[in-house]
C-alpha positions as CSV (number, residue, x, y, z in Angstrom):
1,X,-35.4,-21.1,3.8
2,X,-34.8,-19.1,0.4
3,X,-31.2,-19.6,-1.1
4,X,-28.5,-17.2,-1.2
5,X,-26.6,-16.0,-3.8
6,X,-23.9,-13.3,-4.6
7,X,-22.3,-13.2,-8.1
8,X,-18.7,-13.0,-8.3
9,X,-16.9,-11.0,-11.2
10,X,-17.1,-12.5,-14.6
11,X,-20.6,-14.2,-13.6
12,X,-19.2,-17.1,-11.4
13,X,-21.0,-18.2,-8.4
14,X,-19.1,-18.3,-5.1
15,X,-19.9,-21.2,-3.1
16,X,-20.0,-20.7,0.6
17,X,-22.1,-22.5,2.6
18,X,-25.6,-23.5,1.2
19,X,-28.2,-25.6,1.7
20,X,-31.1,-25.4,4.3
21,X,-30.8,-24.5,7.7
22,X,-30.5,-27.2,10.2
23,X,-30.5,-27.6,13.8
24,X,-27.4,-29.8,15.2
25,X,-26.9,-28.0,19.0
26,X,-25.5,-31.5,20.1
27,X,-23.4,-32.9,17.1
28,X,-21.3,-35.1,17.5
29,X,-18.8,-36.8,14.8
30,X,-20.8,-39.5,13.2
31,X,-20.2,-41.6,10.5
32,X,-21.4,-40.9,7.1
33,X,-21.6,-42.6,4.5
34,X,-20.9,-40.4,2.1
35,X,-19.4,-37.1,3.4
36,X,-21.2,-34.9,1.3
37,X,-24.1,-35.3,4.0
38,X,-21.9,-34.4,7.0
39,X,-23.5,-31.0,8.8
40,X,-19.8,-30.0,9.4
41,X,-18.4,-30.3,5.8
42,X,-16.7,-27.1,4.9
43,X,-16.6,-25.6,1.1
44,X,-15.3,-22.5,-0.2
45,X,-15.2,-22.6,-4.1
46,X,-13.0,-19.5,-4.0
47,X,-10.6,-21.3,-1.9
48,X,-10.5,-24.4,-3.7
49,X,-10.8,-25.9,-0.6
50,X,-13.4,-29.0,0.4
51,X,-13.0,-30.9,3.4
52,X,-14.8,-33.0,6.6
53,X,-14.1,-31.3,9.6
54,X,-13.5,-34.9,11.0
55,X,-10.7,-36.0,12.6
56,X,-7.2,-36.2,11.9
57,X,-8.0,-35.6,7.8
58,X,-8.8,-31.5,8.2
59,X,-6.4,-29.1,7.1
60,X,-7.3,-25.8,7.6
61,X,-6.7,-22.9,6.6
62,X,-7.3,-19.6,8.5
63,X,-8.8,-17.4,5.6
64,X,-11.3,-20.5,4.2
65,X,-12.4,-21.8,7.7
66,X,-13.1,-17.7,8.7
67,X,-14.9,-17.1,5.4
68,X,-17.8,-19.7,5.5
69,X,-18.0,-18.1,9.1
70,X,-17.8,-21.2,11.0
71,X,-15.3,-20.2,14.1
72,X,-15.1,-18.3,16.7
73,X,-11.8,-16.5,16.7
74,X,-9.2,-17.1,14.3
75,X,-7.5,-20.9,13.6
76,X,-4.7,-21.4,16.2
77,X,-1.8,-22.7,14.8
78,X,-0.3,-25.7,17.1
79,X,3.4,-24.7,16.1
80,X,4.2,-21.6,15.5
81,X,5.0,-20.3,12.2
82,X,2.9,-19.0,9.0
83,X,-0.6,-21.4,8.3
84,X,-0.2,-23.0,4.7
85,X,-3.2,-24.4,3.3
86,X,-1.7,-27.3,1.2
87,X,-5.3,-27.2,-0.7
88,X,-5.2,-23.3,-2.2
89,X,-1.4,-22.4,-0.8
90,X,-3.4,-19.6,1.0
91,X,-1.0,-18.4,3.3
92,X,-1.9,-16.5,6.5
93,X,0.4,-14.8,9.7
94,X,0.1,-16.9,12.8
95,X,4.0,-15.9,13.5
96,X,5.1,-14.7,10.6
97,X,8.6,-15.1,11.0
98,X,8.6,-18.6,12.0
99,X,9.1,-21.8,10.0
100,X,5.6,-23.6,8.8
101,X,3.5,-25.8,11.2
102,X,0.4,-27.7,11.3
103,X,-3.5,-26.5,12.6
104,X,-5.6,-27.9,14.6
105,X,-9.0,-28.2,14.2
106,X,-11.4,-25.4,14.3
107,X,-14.1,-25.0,16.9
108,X,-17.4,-25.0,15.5
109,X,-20.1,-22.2,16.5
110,X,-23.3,-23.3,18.4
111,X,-26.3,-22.7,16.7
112,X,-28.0,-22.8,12.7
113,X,-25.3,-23.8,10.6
114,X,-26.0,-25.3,6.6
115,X,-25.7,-28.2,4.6
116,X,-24.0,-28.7,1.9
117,X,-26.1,-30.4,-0.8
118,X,-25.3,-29.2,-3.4
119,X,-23.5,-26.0,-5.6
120,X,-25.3,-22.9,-4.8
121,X,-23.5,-19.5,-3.5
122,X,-24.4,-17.0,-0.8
123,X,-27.6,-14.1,-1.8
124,X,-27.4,-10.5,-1.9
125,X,-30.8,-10.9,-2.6
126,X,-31.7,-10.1,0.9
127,X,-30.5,-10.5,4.5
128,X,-32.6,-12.0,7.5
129,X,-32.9,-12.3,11.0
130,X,-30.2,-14.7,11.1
131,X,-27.7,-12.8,9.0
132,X,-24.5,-10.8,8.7
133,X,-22.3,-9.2,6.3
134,X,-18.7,-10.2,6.7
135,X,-15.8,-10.5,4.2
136,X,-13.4,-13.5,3.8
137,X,-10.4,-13.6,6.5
138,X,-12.9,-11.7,9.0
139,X,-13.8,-13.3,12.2
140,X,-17.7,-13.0,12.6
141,X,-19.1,-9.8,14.5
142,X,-22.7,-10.1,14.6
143,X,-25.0,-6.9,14.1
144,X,-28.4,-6.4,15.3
145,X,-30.6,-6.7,12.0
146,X,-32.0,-3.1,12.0
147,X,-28.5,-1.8,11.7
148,X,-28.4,-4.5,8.5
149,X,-31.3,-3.4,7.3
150,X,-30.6,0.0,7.1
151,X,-26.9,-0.7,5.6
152,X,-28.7,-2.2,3.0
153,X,-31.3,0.4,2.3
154,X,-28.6,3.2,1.8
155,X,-26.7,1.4,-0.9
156,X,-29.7,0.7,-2.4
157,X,-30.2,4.4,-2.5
158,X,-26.6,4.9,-4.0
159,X,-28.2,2.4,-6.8
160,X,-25.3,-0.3,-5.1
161,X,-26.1,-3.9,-3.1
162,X,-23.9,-5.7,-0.6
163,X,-23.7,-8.5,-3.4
164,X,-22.5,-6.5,-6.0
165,X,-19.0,-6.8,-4.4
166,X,-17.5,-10.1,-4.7
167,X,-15.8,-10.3,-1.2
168,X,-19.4,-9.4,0.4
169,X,-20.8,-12.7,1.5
170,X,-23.9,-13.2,3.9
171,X,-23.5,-15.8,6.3
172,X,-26.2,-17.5,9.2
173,X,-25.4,-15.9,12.3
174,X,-24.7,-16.9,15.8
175,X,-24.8,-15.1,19.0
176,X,-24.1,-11.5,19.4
177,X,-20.5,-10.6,20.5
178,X,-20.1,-8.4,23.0
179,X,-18.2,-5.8,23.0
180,X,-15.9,-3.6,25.2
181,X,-16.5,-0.1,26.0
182,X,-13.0,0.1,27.5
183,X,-10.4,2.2,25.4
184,X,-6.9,0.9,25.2
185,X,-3.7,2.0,23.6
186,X,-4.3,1.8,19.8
187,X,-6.0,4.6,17.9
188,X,-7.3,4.6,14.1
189,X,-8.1,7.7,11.7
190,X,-10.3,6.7,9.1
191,X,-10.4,10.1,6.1
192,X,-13.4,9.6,4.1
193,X,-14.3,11.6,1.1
194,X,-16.3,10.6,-1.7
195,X,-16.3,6.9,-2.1
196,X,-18.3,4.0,-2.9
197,X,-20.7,3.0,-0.2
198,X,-19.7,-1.0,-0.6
199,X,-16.5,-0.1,-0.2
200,X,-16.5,2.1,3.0
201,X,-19.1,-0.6,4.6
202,X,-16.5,-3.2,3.9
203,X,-13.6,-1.4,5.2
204,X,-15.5,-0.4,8.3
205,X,-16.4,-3.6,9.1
206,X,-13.3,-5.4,8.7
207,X,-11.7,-2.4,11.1
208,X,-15.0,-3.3,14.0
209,X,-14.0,-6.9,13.7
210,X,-10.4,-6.9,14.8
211,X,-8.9,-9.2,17.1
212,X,-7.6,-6.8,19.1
213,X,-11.0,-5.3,20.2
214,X,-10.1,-2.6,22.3
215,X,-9.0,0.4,19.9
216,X,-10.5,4.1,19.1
217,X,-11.1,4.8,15.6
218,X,-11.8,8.6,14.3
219,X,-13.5,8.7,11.3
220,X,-13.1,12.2,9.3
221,X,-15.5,12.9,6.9
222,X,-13.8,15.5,4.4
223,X,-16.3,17.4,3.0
224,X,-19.2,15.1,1.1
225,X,-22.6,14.7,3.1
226,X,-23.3,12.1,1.3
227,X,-21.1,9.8,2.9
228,X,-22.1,11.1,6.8
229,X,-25.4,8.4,7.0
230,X,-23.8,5.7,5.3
231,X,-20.8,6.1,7.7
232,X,-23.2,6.2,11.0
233,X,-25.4,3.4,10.0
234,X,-22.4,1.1,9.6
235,X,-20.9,1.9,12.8
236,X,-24.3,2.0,14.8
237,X,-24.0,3.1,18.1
238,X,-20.1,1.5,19.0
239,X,-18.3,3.1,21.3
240,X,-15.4,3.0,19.9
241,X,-16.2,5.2,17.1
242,X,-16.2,8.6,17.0
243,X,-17.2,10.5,13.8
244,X,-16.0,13.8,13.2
245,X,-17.1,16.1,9.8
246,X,-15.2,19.3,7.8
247,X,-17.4,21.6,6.3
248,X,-15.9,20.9,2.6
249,X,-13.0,19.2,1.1
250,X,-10.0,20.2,2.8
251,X,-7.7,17.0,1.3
252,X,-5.8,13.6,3.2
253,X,-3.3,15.4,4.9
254,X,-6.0,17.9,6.9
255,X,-8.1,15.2,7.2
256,X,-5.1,13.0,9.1
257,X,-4.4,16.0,11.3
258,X,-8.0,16.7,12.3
259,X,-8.1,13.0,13.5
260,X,-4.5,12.6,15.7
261,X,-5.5,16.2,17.0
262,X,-7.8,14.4,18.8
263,X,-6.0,11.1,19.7
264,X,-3.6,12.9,21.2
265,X,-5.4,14.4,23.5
266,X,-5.8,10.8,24.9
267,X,-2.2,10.3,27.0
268,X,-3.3,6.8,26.9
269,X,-3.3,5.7,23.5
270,X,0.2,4.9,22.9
271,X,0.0,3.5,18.8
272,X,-1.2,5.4,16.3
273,X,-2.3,4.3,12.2
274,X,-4.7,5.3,9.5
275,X,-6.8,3.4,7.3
276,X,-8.3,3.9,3.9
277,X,-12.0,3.7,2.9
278,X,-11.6,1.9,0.2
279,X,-9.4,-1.1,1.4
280,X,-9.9,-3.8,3.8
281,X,-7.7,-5.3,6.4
282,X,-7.3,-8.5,8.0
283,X,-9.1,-9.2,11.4
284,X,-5.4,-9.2,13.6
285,X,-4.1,-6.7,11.3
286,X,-3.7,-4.2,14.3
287,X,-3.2,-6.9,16.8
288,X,0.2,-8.0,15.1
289,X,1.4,-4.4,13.8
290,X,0.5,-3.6,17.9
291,X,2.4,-6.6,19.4
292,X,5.7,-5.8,16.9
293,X,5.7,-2.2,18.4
294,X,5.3,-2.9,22.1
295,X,7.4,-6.4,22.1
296,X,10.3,-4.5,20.3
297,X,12.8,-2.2,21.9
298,X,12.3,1.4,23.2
299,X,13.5,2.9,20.1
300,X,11.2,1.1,17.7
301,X,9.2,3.5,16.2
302,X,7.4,1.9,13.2
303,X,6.6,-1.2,11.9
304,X,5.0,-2.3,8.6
305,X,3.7,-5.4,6.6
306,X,3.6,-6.5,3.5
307,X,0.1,-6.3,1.5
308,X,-2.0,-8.0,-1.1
309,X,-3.3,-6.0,-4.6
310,X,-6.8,-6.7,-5.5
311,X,-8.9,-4.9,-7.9
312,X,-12.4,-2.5,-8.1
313,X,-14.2,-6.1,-7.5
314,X,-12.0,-7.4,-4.8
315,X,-9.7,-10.0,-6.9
316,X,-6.3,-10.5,-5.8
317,X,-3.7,-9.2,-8.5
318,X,-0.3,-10.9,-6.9
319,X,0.0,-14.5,-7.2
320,X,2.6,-16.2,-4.7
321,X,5.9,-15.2,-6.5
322,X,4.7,-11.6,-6.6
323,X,4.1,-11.7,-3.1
324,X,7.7,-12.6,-2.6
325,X,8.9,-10.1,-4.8
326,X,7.3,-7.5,-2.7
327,X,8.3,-8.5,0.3
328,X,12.0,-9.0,-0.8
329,X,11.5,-5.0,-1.5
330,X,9.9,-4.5,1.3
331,X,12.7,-5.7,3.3
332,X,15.4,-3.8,2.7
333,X,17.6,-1.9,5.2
334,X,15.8,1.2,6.0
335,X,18.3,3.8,4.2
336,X,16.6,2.7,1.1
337,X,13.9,4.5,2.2
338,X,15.6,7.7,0.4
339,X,15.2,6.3,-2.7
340,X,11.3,5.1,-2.6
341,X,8.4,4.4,0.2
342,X,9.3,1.0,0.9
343,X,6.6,1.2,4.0
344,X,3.3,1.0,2.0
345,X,-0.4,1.2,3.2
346,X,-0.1,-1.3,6.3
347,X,1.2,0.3,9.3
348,X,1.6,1.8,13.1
349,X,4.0,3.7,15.1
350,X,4.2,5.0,18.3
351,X,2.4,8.0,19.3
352,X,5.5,9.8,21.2
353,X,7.5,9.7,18.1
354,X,4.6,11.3,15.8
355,X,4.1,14.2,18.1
356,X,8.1,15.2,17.7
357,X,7.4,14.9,14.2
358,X,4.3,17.1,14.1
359,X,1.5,17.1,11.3
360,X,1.1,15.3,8.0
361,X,1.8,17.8,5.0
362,X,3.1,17.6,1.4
363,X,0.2,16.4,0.1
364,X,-0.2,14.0,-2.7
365,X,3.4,12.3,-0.9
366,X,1.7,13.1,2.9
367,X,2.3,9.6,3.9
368,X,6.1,9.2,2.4
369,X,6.9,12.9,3.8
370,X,5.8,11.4,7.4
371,X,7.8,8.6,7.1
372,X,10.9,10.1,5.9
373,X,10.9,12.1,9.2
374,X,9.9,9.6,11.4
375,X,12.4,7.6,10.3
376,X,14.8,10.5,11.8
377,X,14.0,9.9,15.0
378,X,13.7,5.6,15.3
379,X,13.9,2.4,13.7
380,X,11.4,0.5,11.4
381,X,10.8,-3.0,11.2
382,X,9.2,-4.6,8.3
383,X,6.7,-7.7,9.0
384,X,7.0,-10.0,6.6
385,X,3.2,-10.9,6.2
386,X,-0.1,-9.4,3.8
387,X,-2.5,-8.0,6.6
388,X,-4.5,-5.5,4.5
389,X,-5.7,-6.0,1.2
390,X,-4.7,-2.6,-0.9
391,X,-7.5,-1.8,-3.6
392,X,-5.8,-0.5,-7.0
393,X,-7.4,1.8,-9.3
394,X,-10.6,2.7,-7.2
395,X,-12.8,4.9,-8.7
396,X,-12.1,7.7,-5.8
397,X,-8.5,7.0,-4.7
398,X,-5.7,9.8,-4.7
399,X,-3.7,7.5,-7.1
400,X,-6.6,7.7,-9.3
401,X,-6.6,11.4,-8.9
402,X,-2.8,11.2,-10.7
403,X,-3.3,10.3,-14.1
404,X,-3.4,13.3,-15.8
405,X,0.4,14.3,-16.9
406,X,-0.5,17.6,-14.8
407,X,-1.3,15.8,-11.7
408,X,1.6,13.4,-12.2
409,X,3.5,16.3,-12.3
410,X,2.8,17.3,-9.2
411,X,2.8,14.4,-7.7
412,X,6.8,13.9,-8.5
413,X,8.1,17.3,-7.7
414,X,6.7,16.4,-4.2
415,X,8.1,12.7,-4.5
416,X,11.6,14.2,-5.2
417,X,10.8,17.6,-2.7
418,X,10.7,14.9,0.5
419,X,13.8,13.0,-0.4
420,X,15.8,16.6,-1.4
421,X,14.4,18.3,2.4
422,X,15.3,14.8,4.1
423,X,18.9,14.4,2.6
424,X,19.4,17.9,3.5
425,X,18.1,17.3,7.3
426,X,20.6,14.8,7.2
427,X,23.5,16.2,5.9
428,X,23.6,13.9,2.9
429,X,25.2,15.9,0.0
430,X,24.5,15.5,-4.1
431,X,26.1,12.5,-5.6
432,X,25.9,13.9,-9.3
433,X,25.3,16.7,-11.1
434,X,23.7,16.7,-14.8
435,X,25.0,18.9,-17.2
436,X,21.7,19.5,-19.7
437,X,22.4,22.1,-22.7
438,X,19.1,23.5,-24.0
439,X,19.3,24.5,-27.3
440,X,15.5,25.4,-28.0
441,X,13.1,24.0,-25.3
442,X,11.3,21.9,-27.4
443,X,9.2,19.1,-27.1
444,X,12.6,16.2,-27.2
445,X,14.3,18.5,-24.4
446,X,11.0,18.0,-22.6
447,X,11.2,14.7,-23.1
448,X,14.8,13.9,-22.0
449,X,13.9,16.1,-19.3
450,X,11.1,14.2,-18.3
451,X,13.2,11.0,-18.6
452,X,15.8,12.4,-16.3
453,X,12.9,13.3,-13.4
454,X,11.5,9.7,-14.2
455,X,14.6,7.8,-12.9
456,X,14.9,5.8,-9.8
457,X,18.1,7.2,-8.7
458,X,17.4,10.3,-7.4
459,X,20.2,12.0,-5.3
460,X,21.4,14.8,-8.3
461,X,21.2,18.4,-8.5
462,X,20.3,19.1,-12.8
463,X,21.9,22.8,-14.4
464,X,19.8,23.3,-17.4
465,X,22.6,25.7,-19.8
466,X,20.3,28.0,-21.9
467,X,22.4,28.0,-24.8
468,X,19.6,29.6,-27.7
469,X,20.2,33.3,-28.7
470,X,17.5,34.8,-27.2
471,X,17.8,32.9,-23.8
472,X,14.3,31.7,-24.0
473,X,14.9,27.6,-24.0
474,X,15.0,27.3,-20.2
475,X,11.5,28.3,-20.0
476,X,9.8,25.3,-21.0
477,X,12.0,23.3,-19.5
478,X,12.1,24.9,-15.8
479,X,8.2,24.5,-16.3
480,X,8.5,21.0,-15.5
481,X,9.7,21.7,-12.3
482,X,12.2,19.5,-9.7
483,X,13.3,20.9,-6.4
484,X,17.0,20.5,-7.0
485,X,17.1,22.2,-10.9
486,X,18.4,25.3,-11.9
487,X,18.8,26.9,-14.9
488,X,21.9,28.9,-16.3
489,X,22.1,31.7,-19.6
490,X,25.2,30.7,-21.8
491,X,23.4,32.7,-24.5
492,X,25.7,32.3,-27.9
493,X,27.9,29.9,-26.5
494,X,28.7,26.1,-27.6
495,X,27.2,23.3,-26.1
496,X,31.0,22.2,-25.1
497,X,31.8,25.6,-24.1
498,X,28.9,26.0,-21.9
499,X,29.8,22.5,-20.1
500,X,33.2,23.2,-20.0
501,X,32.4,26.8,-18.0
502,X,29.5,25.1,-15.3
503,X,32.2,21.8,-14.8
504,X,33.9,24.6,-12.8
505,X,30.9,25.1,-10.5
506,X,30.9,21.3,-9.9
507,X,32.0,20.0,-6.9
508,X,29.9,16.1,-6.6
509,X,31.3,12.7,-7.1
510,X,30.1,12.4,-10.8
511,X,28.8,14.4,-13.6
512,X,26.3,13.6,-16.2
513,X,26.6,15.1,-20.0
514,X,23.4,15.2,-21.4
515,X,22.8,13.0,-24.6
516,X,20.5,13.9,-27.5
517,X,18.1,10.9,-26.9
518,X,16.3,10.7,-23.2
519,X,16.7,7.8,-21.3
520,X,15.2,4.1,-22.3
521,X,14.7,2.9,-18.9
522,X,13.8,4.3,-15.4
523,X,17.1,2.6,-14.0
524,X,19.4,3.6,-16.8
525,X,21.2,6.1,-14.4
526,X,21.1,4.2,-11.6
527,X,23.3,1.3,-14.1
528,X,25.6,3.5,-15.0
529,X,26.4,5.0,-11.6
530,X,27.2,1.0,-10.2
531,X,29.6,0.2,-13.3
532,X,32.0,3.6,-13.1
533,X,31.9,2.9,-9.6
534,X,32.9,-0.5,-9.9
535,X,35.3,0.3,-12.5
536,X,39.1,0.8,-12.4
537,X,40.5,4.0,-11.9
538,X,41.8,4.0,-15.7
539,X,38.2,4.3,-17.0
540,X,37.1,8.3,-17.4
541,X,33.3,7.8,-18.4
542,X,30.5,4.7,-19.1
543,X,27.9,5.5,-21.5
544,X,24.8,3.1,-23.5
545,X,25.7,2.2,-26.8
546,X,23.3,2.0,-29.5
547,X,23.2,-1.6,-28.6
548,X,22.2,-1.0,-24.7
549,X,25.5,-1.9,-23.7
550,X,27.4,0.0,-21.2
551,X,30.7,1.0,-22.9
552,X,33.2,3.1,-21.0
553,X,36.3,5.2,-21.6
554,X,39.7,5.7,-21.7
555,X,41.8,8.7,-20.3
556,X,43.7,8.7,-23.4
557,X,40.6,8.3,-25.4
558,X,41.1,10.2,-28.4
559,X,37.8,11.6,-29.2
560,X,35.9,14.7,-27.6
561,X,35.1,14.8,-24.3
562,X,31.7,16.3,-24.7
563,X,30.3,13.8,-27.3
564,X,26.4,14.6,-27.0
565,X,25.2,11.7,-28.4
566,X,25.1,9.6,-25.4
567,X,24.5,9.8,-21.9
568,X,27.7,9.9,-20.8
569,X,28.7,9.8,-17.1
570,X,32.2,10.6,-16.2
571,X,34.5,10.9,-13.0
572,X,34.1,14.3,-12.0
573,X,38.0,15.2,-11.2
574,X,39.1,13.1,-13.9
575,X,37.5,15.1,-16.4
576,X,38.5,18.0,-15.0
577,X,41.8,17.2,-15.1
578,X,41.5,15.5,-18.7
579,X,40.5,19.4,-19.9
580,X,43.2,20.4,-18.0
């Protein structure tokens, strides 16, 4: 039997299971005397992780024992709580809200299994009759060969292999699963556009390997041909697919709609998500997202988990700590969801709710525009566990799409259009208002502009004063566009009279004098908001030093009220009376 091997990124060798194949249909635990011979020795070099399946010794862990391919359904935990690996610190949801417990052992699949000799890793050289593709943390699903072989031969056409991806792995093969024809409750839109063939294989197949078997997925296929035999060959002829095609490119958002058009013509499916065809999701990533939704109360609408980073080659970008980090910002109460998309790219909700809120718009912010409304009409609930793995900087993502200043352009005045139309559905009014006086429109009021647009607090309305001659500063400046800015002519006038004139117009909490140097930091304004809020009533103003210090002011502060060399935030009825 020819060895396998699949190179990893940087040129190291991931060690599976190797060796030859071997025949042990009535094993039982015997004594070795070295355990390097046992059949049933487990190694995952990516793991870290090298142990005997015998006895009492094995600690398992639910991502290494499902990546060598060895089990058939997922490790049971025998308390409940979240599996920790004590070898790689691997963590993995069993009940992710519980405290830690214990595994059991695995039960070993029937059939060819290898030894482990010695250090080899798993081939994209080729697949056989006794082979599948699978990723790590996916539970087996066999595939008839022909539908492997011809997987293979269109990514060989698209000058791509299996092997090339580092989370690809081929592993000796069982049985063949069967599957249910019967539709349930959960239903899947998958939009596909142009996009690496390795990656929509893998993201299909981690979808077709779910524990919870019985969903419908929708695949939309927006516009590229090219992507229409790759997509059919990997699903083969499962019934729970059904693949639908637009003529050309008609974007995420039309894509989403063409999909829950038709899944909601199905009074039975009752949970609704989409996917992306470049990531890939853990095998009960629907199963738990499903179980939080119907286990909850009536008016839980949405639930979400955490996720993990990885790269074009599959590598995980968060370590541990990182992980916490997220999921502490994950977690917070869902007002906060004003102020950024704490929901993510793992998710469901239930369909009732999604057809009061209608279609997905607003595109490049579709996804934060939909949860902002949704979030009207029910609660969310955050699951504190990474069931997807979220791929960054792919080639053909919509976040790859943004990196031109232009696109990023557009891609805020959307951000900040949702959060304006939401906190006006909800009666929420403007906490501040930012008195900007444009003197020419050049490139530093752009900047500080920019700066302005770029912060995390959000809830302001911005009065650009056109104080140049000829009246022309505004322009530039309104170019960069933000749904809650307007623009005023104080043609001839002073900067301070100008202020002094719109302060009259002002009727929010606090008001923000525009300095001559933009803001250092992205949560500058939100600082300075907290301190004068926190401060005592004798303070007028807070301001950053030239030190980056917050310094504040007096009511019978001496100096003039519209000093433009800082960013000055004031009490908005104080300084109205302080100018009398």
């Amino acid at each position: 039997m020819e060895s396998h091997t699949s190179s990893s990124p940087g040129g190291t060798a991931h060690a599976l299971y190797h060796g030859n194949h071997h025949e042990y249909p009535g094993h039982r635990h015997r004594r070795f005397a070295d355990r390097r011979q046992c059949p049933q020795r487990v190694e995952c070099q990516r793991h870290h992780y090298s142990r005997s399946l015998r006895g009492a010794d094995f600690v398992s862990c639910l991502d290494a024992a499902l990546c060598i391919g060895l089990c058939r359904s997922p490790v049971q935990c025998r308390y409940p709580g979240i599996c920790d690996c004590r070898k790689c610190r691997l963590r993995s949801a069993v009940q992710p809200v519980q405290p830690l417990g214990r595994c059991g052992r695995i039960r070993l699949r029937a059939g060819r299994i290898r030894q482990s000799g010695h250090r080899t890793a798993c081939s994209s050289a080729g697949t056989d009759r006794n082979s599948v593709l699978v990723a790590p943390g996916l539970t087996p699903s066999f595939v008839p060969f022909q539908r492997i072989t011809a997987i293979a031969g269109l990514l060989r056409e698209f000058n791509r292999t299996p092997g090339r991806h580092s989370h690809i792995h081929i592993i000796p093969s069982g049985n063949f699963v069967r599957r249910s024809d019967t539709m349930t409750d959960v239903g899947v839109v998958m939009p596909v556009y142009t996009q690496r063939p390795d990656y929509v294989c893998l993201a299909l197949q981690s979808l077709l390997v779910q524990t919870c078997r019985e969903f419908r997925l929708v695949v939309v296929l927006d516009g590229d041909p090219l992507m229409e035999p790759l997509v059919r060959t990997a699903i083969g002829d499962d019934a729970r697919v059904t693949v639908l095609a637009h003529p050309e490119n008609r974007g995420v958002a039309a894509a989403l709609n063409t999909g829950f058009d038709v899944l909601s013509e199905d009074p039975e499916i009752l949970y609704w998500t989409w996917v992306s065809s470049d990531n890939w999701y853990h095998p009960r990533f629907l199963e738990i997202l499903r179980r939080t939704l119907a286990e909850g109360p009536e008016e839980l609408g949405l639930v979400y988990s955490s996720f993990q980073s990885i790269d074009e080659a599959g590598n995980p970008l968060h370590d541990e700590p990182s992980l916490a980090l997220l999921r502490q910002y994950q977690s917070r109460p869902a007002d906060k969801l004003l102020d950024s998309s704490l929901v993510g790219v793992s998710f469901m909700y239930k369909a009732r709710y999604a057809r009061q809120v209608g279609p997905y718009g607003m595109e490049p912010v579709e996804d934060y525009d939909y949860w902002l409304r949704l979030s009207e009409l029910c609660r969310m609930r955050y699951i504190p566990a990474e069931l997807m793995h979220y791929r960054v900087n792919s080639p053909h993502s919509i976040s790859s799409a943004l990196n031109t200043a232009y696109q990023h352009r557009r891609w805020r005045h959307a951000f900040h259009l949702a959060r304006h139309q939401a906190r006006h559905r909800r009666g929420i009014p403007a906490e501040l208002t930012v008195l900007f006086p444009a003197r020419d429109g050049g490139e530093r009021e752009v900047e500080w502009l920019e700066s302005l647009y770029e912060q995390t607090f959000s809830n302001y309305e911005c009065r650009i004063l056109d104080v140049s001659l000829g009246g022309t500063a505004s322009t530039p400046l309104t170019a960069v566009s933000h749904p809650s800015t307007l623009s005023a002519s104080y043609a001839g006038c002073s900067s301070e009279a100008a202020g002094k004139l719109e302060l009259n117009k002002v009727w929010t909490r606090f008001v923000l004098v525009a300095g001559s140097a933009p803001f250092a930091s992205s949560s500058d304004l939100q600082i300075l908001i907290d301190h004068l809020d926190a401060a005592d009533s004798s303070l007028l103003s807070c301001y950053y030093t030239d030190e980056r210090l917050v310094g504040y002011r007096h009511r019978s502060s001496g100096t003039p009220l519209f000093d433009l060399r800082w960013n000055e935030l004031f009490r908005t009825q104080e300084l109205k009376e302080a100018l009398g």
